[in-house]
N, C-alpha and C positions, 0 to 999 in steps of 0.2 A: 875646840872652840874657834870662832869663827874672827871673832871681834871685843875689844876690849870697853862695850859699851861707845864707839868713838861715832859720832854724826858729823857729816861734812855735808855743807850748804848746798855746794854746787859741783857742777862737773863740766868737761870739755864736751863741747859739741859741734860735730863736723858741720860739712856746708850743705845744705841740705841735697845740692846736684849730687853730691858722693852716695847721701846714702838712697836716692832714687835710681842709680845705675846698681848698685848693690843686692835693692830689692829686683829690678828686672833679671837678673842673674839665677835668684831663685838658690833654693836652701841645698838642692841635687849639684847644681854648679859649683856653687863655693864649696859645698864640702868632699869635691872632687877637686878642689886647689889646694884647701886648708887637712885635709885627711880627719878621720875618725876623733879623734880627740879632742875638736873643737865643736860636734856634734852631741848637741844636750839628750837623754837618754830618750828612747823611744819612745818610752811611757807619758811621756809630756804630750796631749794631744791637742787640738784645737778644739772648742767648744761649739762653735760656730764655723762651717765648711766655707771656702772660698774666698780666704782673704789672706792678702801678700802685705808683710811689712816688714822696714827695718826705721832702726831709730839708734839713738844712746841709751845706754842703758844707766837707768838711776835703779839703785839697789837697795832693798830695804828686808837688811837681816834680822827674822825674828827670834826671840827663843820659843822652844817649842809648845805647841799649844795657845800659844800668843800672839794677838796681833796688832796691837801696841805699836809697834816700831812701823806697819804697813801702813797706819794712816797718816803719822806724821811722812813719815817718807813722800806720801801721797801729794799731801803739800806743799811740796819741795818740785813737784816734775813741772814740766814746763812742756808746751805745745811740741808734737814733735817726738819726745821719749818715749821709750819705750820703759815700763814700771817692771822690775825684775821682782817677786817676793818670793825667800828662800829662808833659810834657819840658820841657828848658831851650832847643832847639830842635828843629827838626826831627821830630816823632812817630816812634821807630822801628817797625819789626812786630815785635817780639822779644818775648815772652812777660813780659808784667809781673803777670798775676796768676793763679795758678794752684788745685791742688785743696788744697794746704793751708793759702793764705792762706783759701781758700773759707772751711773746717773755723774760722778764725780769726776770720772774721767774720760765720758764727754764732753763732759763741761771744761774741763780742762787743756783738752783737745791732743791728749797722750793719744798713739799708736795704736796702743795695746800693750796686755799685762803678759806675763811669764812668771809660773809658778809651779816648783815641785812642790807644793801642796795641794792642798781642794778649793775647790770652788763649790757656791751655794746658789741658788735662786736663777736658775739656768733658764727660767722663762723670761725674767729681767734681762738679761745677757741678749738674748736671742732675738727680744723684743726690740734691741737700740740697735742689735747685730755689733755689737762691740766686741774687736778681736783679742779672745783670751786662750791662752793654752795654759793646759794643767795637767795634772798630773792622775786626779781624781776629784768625782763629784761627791759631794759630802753636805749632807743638812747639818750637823755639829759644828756647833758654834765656836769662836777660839774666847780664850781671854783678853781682856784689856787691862793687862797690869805690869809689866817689863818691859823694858827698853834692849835693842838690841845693839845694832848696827846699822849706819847707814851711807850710803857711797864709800865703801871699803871693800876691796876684793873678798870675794864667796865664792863659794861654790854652790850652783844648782844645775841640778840634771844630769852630776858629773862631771862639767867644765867649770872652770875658775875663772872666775867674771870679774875683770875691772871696771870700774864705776868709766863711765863711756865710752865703753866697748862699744862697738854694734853687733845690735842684735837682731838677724834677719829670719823669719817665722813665714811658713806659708803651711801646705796640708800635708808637706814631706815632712814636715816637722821644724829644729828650730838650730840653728847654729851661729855661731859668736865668734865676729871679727875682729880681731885685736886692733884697737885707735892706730897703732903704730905703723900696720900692715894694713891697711886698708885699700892705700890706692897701689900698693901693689897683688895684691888679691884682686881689684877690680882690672887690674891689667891683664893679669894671667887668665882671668874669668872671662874677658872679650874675647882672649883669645881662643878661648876653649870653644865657644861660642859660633866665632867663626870659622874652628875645623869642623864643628857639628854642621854646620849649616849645610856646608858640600857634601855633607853626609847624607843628611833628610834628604838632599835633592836624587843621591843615588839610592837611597833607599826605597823613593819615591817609581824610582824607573823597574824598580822589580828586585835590584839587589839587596842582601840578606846580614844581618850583623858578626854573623859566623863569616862571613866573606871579608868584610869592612875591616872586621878586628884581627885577622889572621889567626884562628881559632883550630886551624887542620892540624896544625903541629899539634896543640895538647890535645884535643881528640884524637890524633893516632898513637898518642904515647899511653893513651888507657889500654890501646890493642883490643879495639870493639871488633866483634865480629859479623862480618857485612853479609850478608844473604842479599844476593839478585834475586829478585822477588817480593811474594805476599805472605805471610805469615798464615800460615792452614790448621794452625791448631785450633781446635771448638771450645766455645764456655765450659771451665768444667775440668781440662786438661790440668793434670799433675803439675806439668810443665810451662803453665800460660806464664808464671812470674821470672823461670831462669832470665 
């Protein structure tokens, strides 16, 4: 279990310039600063193609099959967050957010949502273009009858999520920077940024990422065998796959 029934009102929330450098960084960058572990599981997809955010994350743990705990949660975000909806165990596929929480949290003027669950009514979604990633599409409806959790650390998608974390989402998928670490992640992330940059520029002149990255050492440590020449064997050959 995730939560002991516990709702907290509010959360901390960064300056908004933090979490706009954050987002231009992109999900590929930071989780080349942060490693594997703060990267939410693959399966989490975006609904909607083309849209980059980060925000705080307010958290609204359901139990499963419920979703009870995601609406008040709902009510609780504020312009700017990002809506996490996750469980007290197990993630079910049951429908946790649909087209009129959608309508709700434009209205609200949240990010976008994040859910290892399902999502419902994906023409609503599509039609406001409001950014949701999930896990799975599901027309089954959840319950409205249990109280879970809400702004209390969770886990979704495999990472352990504090109540305003940030959480930055584009079409690489979705990773979570800890409040704590953040402008230092945004440090290391420029800088990464700006060894890449001299990079594209030589990349752009004809040279090759195997060159870039010093790649000849483990390719010769495989001991491939190099043939001067064309391959002359026809369709068909015994030997086309050695």
């Amino acid at each position: 279990m995730q939560c002991m029934r516990e709702v907290y009102i509010d959360i901390n929330r960064p300056a908004p310039s933090l979490l706009e450098q954050l987002k231009g960084l992109g999900v590929s960058t930071i989780y080349e600063v942060l490693g594997k572990e703060m990267l939410l599981d693959r399966s989490i997809r975006p609904v909607c193609n083309g849209h980059s955010i980060a925000g705080p994350a307010v958290i609204a743990v359901n139990t499963p099959g419920d979703y009870l705990t995601m609406h008040y949660g709902l009510s609780l975000t504020q312009p700017g967050d990002v809506f996490v909806i996750t469980f007290t165990e197990s993630p079910t596929l049951n429908a946790v957010w649909g087209g009129l929480a959608t309508l709700s949290g434009v209205g609200r003027g949240i990010v976008g949502v994040i859910t290892d669950g399902g999502v419902r009514d994906v023409k609503e979604i599509k039609e406001y273009n409001f950014p949701v990633w999930s896990k799975a599409i599901s027309a089954e409806r959840s319950r409205k009858e249990r109280i879970g959790g809400i702004n209390i650390p969770a886990t979704c998608g495999g990472v352990l999520i504090y109540p305003g974390d940030i959480i930055v989402a584009d079409e690489d998928g979705v990773v979570v920077v800890p409040i704590d670490d953040a402008e230092a992640v945004l440090k290391r992330g420029l800088e990464r940024e700006r060894i890449e940059a001299k990079m594209k520029e030589l990349l752009l002149e004809g040279k090759t990422p195997f060159e870039l990255f010093n790649m000849k050492n483990a390719f010769e440590e495989n001991s491939p065998l190099i043939i001067e020449g064309k391959y002359l064997g026809k369709r068909g050959d015994n030997n086309a796959n050695r």
